[in-house]
C-alpha positions, 0 to 999 in steps of 0.5 A: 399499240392497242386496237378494239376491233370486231370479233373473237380473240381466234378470229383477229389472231387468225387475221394478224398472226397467220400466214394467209391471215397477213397475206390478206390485208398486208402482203404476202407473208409465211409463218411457221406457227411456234417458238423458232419458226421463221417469219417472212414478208414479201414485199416484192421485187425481191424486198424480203423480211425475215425472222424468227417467231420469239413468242408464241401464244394462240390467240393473245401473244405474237412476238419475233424478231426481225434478222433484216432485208434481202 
């Protein structure tokens, strides 16, 4: 996919690649910011997606792999 939107490359990373940044305007999301750290969405009522960070390249790459639903 590709987007053209308002701002900086560190703002938009900030708004699409971080916890609070997703938790702002998808749902409750953690991330552990590097390669091998866990990635999870909370999508409520105990529907729960979880991963690990594959990539990660402040403020141009994002990338994990999803390990499924709880």
């Amino acid at each position: 996919m590709e987007f053209l939107v308002p701002g900086t490359p560190e703002q938009v990373w900030h708004a699409i690649a971080t916890g609070p940044g997703m938790s702002a305007w998808f749902t409750p999301t953690s991330v552990e910011e590097h390669v091998g750290g866990a990635i999870e969405f909370d999508f409520g009522e105990g529907a729960v997606s979880s991963g690990v960070v594959t990539e990660w390249e402040p403020p141009v790459r994002l990338g994990y792999e999803e390990h499924g639903w709880s």
